[in-house]
DRENLOSE-957557 format. One record per residue (C-alpha): residue number from 1; residue in three letters; x, y, z. Coordinates in steps of 0.2 Angstrom, whole numbers, plus 2048, in hexadecimal, padded with zeros to 3 digits. Example, Ala and Ser with C-alpha at 12.3 -4.5 7.8 and 13.67 -1.06 7.14 Angstrom:
! DRENLOSE-957557
(node 1,'ALA',(83E,7EA,827))
(node 2,'SER',(844,7FB,824))
! end
This chain:
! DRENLOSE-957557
(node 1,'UNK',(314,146,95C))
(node 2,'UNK',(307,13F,954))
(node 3,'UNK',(304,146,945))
(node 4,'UNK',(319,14A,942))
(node 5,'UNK',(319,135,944))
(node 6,'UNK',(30B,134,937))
(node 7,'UNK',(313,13F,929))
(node 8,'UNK',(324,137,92B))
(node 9,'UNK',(31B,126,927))
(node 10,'UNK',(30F,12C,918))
(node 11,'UNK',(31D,137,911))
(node 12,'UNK',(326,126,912))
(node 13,'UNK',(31A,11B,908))
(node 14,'UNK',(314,112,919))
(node 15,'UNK',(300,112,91F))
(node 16,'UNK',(2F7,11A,92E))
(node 17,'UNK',(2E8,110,938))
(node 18,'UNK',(2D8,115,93B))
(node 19,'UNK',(2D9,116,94D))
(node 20,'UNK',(2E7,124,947))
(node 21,'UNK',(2DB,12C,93C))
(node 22,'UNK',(2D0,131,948))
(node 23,'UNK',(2DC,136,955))
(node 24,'UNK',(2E4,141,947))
(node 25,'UNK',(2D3,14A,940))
(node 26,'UNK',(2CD,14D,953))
(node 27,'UNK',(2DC,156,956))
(node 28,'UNK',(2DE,15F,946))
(node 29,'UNK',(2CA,164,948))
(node 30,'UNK',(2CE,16A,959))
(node 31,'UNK',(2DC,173,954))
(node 32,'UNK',(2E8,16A,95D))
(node 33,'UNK',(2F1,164,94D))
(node 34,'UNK',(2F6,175,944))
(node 35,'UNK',(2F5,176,932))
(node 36,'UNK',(306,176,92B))
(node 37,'UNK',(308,163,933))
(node 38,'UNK',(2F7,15F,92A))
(node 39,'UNK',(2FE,168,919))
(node 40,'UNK',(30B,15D,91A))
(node 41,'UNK',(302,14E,91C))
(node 42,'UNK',(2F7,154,90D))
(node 43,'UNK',(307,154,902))
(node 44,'UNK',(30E,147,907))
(node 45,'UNK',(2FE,13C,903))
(node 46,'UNK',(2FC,142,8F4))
(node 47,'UNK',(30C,13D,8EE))
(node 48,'UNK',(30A,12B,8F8))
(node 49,'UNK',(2F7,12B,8F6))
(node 50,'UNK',(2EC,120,902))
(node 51,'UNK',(2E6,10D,902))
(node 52,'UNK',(2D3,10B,8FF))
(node 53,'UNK',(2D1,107,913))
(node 54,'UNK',(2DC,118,918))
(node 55,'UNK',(2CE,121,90D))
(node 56,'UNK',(2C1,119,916))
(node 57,'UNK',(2CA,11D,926))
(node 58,'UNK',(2CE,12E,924))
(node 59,'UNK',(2BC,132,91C))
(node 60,'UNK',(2B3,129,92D))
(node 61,'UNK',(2C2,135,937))
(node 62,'UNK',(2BB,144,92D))
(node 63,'UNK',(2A7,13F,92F))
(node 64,'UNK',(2A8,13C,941))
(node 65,'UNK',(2B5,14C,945))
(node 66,'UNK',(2A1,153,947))
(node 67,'UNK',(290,152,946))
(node 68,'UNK',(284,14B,938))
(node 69,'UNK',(274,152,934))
(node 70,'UNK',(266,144,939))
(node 71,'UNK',(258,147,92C))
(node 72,'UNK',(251,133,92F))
(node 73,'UNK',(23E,139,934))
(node 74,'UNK',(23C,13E,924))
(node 75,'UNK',(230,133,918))
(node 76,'UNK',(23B,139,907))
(node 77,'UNK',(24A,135,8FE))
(node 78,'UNK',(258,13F,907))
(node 79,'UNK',(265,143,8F4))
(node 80,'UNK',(272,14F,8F3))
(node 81,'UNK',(280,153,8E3))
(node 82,'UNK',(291,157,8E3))
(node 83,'UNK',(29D,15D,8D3))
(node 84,'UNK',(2AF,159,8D9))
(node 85,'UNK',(2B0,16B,8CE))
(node 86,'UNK',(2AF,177,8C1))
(node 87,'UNK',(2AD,186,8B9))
(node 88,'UNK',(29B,18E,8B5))
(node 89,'UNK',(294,180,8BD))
(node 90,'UNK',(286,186,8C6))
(node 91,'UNK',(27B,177,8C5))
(node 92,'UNK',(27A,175,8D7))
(node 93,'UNK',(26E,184,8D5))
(node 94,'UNK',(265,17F,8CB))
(node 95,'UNK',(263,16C,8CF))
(node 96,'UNK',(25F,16E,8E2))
(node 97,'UNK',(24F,178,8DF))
(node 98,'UNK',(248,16B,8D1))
(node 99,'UNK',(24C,15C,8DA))
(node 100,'UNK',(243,162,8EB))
(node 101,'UNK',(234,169,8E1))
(node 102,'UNK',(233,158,8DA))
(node 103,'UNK',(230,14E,8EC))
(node 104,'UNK',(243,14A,8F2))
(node 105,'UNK',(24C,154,900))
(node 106,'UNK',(25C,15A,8FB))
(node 107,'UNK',(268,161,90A))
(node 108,'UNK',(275,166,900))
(node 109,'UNK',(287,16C,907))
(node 110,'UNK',(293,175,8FC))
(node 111,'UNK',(2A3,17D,8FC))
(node 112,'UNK',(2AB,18C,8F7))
(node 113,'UNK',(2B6,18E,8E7))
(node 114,'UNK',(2C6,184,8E7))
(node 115,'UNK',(2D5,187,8DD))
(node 116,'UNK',(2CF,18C,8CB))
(node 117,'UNK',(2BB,188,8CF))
(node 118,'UNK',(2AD,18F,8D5))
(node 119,'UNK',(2A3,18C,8E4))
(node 120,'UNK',(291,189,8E6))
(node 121,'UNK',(291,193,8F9))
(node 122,'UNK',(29A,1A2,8EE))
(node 123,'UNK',(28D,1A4,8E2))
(node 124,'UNK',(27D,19F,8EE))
(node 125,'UNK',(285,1B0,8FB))
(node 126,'UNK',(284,1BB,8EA))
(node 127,'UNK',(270,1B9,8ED))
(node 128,'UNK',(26D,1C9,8F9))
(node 129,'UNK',(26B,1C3,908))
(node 130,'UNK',(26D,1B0,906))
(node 131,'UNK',(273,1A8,915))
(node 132,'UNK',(27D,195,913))
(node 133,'UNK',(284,196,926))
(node 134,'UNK',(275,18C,92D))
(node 135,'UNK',(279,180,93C))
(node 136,'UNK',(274,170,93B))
(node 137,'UNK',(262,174,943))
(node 138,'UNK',(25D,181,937))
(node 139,'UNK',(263,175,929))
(node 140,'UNK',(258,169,930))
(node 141,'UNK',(249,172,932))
(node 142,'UNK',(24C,17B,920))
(node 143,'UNK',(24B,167,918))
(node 144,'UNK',(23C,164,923))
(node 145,'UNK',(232,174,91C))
(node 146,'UNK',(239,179,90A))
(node 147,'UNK',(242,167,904))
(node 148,'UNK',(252,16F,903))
(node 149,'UNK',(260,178,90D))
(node 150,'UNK',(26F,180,904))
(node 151,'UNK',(27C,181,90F))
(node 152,'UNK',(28F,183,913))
(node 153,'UNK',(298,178,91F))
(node 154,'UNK',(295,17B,92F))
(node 155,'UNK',(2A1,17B,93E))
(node 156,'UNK',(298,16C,945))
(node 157,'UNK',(299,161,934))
(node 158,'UNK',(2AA,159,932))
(node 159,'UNK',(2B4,165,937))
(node 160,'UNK',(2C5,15E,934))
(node 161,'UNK',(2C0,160,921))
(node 162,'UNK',(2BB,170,923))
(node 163,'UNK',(2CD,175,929))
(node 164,'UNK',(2D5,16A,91D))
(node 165,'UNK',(2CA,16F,90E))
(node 166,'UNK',(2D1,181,90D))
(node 167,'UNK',(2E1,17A,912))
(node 168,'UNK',(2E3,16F,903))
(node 169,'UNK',(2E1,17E,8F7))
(node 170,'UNK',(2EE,188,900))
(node 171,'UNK',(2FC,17B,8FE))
(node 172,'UNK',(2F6,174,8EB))
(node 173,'UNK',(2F0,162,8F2))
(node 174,'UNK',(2DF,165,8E9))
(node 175,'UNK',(2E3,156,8DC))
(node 176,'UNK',(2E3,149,8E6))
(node 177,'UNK',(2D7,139,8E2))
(node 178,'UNK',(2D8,136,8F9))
(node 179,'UNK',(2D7,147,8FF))
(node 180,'UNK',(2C7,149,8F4))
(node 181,'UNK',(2BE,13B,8F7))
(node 182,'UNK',(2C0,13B,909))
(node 183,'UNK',(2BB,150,909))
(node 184,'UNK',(2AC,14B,8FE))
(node 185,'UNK',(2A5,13E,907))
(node 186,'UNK',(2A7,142,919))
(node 187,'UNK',(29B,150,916))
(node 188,'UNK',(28F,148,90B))
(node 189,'UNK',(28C,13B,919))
(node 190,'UNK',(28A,147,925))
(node 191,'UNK',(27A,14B,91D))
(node 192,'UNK',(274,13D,91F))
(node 193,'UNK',(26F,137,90F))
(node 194,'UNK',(264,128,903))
(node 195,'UNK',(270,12D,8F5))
(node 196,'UNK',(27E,136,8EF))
(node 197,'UNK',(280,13A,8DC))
(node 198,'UNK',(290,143,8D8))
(node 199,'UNK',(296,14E,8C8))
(node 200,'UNK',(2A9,147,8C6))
(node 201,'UNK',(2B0,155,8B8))
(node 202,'UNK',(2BD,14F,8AB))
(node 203,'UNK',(2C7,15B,89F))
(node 204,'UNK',(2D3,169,89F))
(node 205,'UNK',(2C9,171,8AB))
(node 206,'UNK',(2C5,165,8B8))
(node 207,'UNK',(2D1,160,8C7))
(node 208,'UNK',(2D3,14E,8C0))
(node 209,'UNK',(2D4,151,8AF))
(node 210,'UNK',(2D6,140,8AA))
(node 211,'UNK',(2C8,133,8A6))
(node 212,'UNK',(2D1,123,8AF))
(node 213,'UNK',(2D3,131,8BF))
(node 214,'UNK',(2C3,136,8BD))
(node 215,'UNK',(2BE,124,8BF))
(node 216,'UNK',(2C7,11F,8CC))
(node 217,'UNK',(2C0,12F,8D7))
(node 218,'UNK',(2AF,128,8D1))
(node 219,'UNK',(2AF,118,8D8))
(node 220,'UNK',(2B9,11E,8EA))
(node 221,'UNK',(2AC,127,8EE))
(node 222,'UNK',(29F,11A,8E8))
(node 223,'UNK',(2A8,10D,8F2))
(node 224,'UNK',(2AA,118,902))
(node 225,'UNK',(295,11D,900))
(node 226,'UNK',(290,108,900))
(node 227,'UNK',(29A,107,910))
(node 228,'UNK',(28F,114,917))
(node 229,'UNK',(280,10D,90D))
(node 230,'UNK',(27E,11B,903))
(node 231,'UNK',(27C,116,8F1))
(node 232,'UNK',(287,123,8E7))
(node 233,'UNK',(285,124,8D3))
(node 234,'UNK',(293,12F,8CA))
(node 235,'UNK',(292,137,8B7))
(node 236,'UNK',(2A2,13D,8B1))
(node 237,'UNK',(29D,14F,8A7))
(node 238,'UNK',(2A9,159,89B))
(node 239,'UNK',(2B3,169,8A1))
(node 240,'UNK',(2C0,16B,895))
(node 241,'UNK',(2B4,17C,892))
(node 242,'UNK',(2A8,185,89E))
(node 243,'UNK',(298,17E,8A3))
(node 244,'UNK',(289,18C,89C))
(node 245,'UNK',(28E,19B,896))
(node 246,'UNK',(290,1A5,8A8))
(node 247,'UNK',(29F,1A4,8B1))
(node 248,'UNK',(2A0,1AE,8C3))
(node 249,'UNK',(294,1AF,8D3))
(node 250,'UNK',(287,1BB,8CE))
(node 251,'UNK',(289,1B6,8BD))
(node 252,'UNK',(286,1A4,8BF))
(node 253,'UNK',(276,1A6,8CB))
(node 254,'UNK',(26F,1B1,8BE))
(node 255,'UNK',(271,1A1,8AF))
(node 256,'UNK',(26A,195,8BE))
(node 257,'UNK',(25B,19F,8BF))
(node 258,'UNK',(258,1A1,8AF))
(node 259,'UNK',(258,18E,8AD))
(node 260,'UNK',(24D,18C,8B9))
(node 261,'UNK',(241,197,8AF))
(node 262,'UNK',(244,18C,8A1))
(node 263,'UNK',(253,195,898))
(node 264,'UNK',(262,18D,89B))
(node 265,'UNK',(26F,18A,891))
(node 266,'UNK',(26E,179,887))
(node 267,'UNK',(27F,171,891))
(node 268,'UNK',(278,177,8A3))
(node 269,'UNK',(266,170,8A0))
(node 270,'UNK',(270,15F,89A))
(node 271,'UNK',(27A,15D,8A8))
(node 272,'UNK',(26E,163,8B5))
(node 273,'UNK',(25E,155,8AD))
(node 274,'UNK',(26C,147,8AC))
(node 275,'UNK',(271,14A,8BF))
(node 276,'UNK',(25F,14E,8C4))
(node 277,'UNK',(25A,13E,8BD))
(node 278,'UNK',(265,135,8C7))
(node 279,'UNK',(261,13D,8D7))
(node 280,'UNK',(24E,13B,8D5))
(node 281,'UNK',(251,128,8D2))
(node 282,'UNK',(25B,126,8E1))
(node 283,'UNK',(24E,12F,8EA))
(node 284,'UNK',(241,122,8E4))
(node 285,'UNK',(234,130,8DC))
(node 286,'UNK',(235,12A,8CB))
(node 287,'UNK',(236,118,8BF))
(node 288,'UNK',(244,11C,8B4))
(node 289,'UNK',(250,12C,8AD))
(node 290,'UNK',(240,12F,8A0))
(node 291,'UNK',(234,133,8AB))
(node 292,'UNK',(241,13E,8B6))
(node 293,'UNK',(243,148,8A7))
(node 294,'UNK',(231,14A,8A5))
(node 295,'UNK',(22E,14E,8B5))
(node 296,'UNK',(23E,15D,8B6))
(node 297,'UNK',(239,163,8A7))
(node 298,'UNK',(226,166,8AC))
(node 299,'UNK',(22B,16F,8BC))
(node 300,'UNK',(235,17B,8B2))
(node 301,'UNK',(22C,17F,8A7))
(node 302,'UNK',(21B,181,8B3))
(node 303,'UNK',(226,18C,8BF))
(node 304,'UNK',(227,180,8CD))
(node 305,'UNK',(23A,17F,8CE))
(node 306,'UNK',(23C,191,8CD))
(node 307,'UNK',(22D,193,8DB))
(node 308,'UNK',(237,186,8E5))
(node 309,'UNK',(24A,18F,8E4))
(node 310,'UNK',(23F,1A3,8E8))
(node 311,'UNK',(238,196,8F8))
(node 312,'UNK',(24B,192,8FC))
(node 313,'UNK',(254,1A1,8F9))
(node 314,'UNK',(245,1AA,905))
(node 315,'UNK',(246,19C,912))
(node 316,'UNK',(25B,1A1,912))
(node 317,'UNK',(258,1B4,916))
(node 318,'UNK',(25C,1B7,903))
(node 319,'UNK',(251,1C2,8F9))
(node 320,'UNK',(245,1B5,8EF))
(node 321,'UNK',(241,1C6,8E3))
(node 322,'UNK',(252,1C1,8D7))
(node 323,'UNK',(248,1B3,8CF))
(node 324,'UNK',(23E,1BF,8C8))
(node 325,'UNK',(249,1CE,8C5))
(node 326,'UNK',(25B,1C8,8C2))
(node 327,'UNK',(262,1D8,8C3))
(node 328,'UNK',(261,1D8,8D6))
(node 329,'UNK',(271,1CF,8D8))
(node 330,'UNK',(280,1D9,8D8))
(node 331,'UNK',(286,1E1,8C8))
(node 332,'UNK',(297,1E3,8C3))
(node 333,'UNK',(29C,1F7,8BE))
(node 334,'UNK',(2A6,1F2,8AF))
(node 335,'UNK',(2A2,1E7,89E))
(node 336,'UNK',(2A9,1E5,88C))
(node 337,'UNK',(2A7,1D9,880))
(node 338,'UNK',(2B4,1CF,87B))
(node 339,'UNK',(2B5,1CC,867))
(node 340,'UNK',(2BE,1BD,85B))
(node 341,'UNK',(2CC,1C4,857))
(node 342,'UNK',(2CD,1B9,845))
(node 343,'UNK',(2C2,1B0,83A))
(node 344,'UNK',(2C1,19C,83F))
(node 345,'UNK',(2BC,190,84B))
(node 346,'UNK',(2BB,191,85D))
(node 347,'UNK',(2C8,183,861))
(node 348,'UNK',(2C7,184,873))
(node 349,'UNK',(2BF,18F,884))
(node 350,'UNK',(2CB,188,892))
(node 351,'UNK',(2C2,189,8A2))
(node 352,'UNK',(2D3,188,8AF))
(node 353,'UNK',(2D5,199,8A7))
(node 354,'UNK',(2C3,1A0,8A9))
(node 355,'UNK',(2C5,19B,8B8))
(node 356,'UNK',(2D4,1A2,8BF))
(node 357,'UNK',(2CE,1B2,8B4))
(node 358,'UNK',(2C0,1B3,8C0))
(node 359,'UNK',(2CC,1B3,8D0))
(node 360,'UNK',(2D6,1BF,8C7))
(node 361,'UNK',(2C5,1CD,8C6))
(node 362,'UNK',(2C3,1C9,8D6))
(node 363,'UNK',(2B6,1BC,8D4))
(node 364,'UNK',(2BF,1AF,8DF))
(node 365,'UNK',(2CD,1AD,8EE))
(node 366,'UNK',(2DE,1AB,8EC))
(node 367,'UNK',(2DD,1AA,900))
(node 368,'UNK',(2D1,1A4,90C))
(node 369,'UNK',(2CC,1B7,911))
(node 370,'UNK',(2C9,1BF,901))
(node 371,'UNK',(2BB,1C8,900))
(node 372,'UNK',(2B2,1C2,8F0))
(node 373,'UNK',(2AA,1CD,8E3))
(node 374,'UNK',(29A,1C3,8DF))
(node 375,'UNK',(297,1CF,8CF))
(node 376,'UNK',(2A6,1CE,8C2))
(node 377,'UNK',(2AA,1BD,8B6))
(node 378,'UNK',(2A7,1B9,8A5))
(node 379,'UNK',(296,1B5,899))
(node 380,'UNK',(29E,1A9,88C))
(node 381,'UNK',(292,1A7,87D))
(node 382,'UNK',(2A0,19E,872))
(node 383,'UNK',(2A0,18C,872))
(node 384,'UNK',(2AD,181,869))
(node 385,'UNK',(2AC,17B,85A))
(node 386,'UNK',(2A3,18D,857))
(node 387,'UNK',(2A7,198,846))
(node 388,'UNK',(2A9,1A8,849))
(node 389,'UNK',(2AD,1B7,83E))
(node 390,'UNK',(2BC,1C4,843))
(node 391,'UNK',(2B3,1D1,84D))
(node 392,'UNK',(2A3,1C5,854))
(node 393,'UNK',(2A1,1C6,867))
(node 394,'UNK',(2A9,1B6,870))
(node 395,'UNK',(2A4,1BC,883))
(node 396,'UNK',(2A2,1CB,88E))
(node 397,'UNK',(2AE,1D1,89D))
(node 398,'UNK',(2A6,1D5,8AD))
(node 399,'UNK',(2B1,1DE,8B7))
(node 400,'UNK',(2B1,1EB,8C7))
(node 401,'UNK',(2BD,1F7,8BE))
(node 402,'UNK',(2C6,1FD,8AE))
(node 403,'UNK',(2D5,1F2,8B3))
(node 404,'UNK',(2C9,1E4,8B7))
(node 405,'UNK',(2C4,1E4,8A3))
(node 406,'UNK',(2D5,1E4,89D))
(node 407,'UNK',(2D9,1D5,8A6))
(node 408,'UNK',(2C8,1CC,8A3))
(node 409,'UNK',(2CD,1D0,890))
(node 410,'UNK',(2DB,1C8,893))
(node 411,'UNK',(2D7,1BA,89A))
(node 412,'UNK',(2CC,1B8,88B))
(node 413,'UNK',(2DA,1B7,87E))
(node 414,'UNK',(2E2,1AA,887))
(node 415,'UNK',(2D1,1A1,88D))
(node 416,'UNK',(2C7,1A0,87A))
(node 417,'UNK',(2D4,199,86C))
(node 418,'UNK',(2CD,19B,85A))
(node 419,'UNK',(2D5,190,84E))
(node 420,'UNK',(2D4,18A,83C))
(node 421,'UNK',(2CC,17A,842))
(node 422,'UNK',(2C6,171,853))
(node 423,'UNK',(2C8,161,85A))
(node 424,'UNK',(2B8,15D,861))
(node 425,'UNK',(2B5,15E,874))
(node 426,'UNK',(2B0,150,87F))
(node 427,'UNK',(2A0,149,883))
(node 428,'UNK',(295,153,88F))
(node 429,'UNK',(291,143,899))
(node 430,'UNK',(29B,136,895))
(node 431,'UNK',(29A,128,8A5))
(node 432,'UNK',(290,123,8B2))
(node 433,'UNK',(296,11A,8BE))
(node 434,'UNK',(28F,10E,8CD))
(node 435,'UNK',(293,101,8DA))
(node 436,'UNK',(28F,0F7,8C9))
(node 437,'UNK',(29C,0FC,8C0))
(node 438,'UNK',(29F,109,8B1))
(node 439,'UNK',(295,10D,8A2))
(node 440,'UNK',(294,118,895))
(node 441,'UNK',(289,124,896))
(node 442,'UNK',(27A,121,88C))
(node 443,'UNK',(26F,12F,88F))
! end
């Protein structure tokens, strides 16, 4: 009766208590609440949304619906990331390697692609052999001997969120400034962590596409760290087009690797040293955002983050030997470029219809036990703001099959405008936001 009572009263504007909360995500992580009662619950907050203390509630539900990983006997900086979303943003892969080469530990905890995104687990289980599924021991003793542990939700972390992260995809609750910040956070405290810092997307292609929504999701989750006293700094980066030029599992672990052996593209490396920065401070390893900078760009360049990501990938059960040869992560059977089709400017590369592109090849679920095809997506070389010439190649198709090209094709038409003139796009990094406050992002 429980949970019917609680959506009658969130459907109808009113609030539910903590001592509610936790009774509710018990039982729904227990599987005593099924989900089509929780499905509506989801709707019905986000058409009603939650007070700042039912966030705080249902996030402390969520955290201690498990266990938390206790990392306090370590003598470092414990720092993790989290993008609320995007498409070819593999940072994560890139970022986790450098920061632990550079003394902090990062126990980092991702999920799988949601609605038009990718997901970090997806493209890490593309690495032959790579294993996320770690219990909390094993994540553990990874962060005590390699700095790092790339991992996937375990049963025992939050499992109510685990359940109701899939759930909001289903039933097109993703968009929701409560549901977010609560999923967010109840597993980034779980790590256990000295400091959060968070990649909040805005633009066409983020779940929030609007700067004041962005902001407000910035500072929830901020708020909800300090009352865990967990300082939590947020930069707001662009995804009204891709992130890099890759876009797809396979695809995107190659770019991160090449990154890491100093070729990345300009916008990855950008994002990935501003976030970096932020981390390594929040770790207490560096003075100031210049010296971070100096510091990531010297392990690059010498080798040690890629050294450090063959360490990890080898420590997972992956095969360390893709850092050196690329080519050992799986291949798709089809390619074909896709061409301008007219002189003029690249107005626009829409990443909500990369993305879905990718679902479509197979690249992504459209339910929770799709079988995903690590090898197909898109390498986008066109920027906006480019000019091109009528018959210049824009991107290339990777697809499993004849049909697969077609549609990739197709999605490219739709995806890559070309126009007579472009308005400019926003800002890579436009914010950064604290418990302080907002500022522009200065760089």
């Amino acid at each position: 009766m429980l949970a019917r009572t609680l959506i009658e009263r969130k459907r109808d504007g009113g609030r539910i208590t903590s001592s509610e909360w936790r009774t509710l995500m018990q039982r729904y992580g227990s599987g005593e609440v099924p989900d089509y009662q929780m499905a509506a619950l989801a709707m019905a907050i986000f058409f009603n949304g939650l007070d700042r203390s039912e966030i705080g509630a249902m996030t402390d539900a969520m955290l201690r619906s498990g266990a938390s990983l206790d990392l306090t006997h370590l003598r470092v900086g414990r720092v993790d990331k989290h993008s609320t979303g995007g498409v070819g943003d593999k940072v994560s892969l890139v970022l986790a390697p450098l920061v632990a080469c550079l003394g902090v530990a990062v126990p980092m905890m991702s999920g799988r692609g949601l609605g038009h995104t990718g997901g970090t687990l997806d493209k890490l289980e593309a690495i032959p052999g790579f294993r996320t599924d770690l219990s909390l021991n094993e994540a553990i003793r990874l962060v005590e001997r390699v700095g790092c542990a790339l991992i996937g939700q375990t049963n025992e972390i939050a499992p109510a969120d685990r359940r109701l992260y899939a759930l909001r995809d289903a039933t097109a609750t993703v968009e929701s400034i409560p549901l977010i910040s609560a999923s967010i956070m109840s597993k980034k405290l779980a790590e256990g962590l000295t400091g959060l810092v968070l990649d909040v997307k805005r633009g066409s292609g983020a779940f929030l596409p609007e700067l004041d929504r962005g902001l407000a999701l910035a500072q929830t989750m901020i708020d909800l760290g300090a009352d865990y006293g967990c300082p939590v700094v947020a930069l707001l980066t662009a995804m009204d087009r891709p992130l890099g030029r890759a876009c797809g599992n396979a695809l995107e672990v190659e770019e991160a690797i090449m990154a890491l052996r100093g070729d990345g593209p300009a916008d990855l490396m950008s994002v990935t040293y501003a976030l970096g920065a932020e981390m390594l401070l929040l770790g207490g390893v560096v003075a100031d955002r210049d010296e971070a900078r100096r510091r990531m760009e010297v392990a690059i360049s010498s080798g040690k983050a890629a050294a450090k990501f063959e360490e990890i990938i080898a420590a997972q059960g992956g095969n360390p030997a893709v850092v050196e040869d690329p080519s050992l992560l799986p291949q798709a059977v089809e390619c074909e470029l896709f061409l301008a089709p007219r002189d003029g400017v690249v107005a626009h590369v829409e990443p909500r219809a990369i993305g879905r592109g990718i679902t479509m090849l197979g690249g992504g679920r459209t339910k929770v036990e799709d079988v995903v095809d690590p090898s197909v997506g898109f390498v986008i070389t066109a920027r906006p703001g480019d000019i091109v010439r009528a018959g210049e190649p824009l991107a290339t198709v990777f697809a499993r099959d004849r049909d697969g090209v077609a549609g990739g094709l197709a999605v490219l038409r739709e995806a890559i405008r070309i126009a007579d003139d472009a308005e400019p796009p926003l800002p890579l990094i436009s914010h950064r936001v604290t418990e302080a406050g907002v500022e522009v992002y200065d760089g």
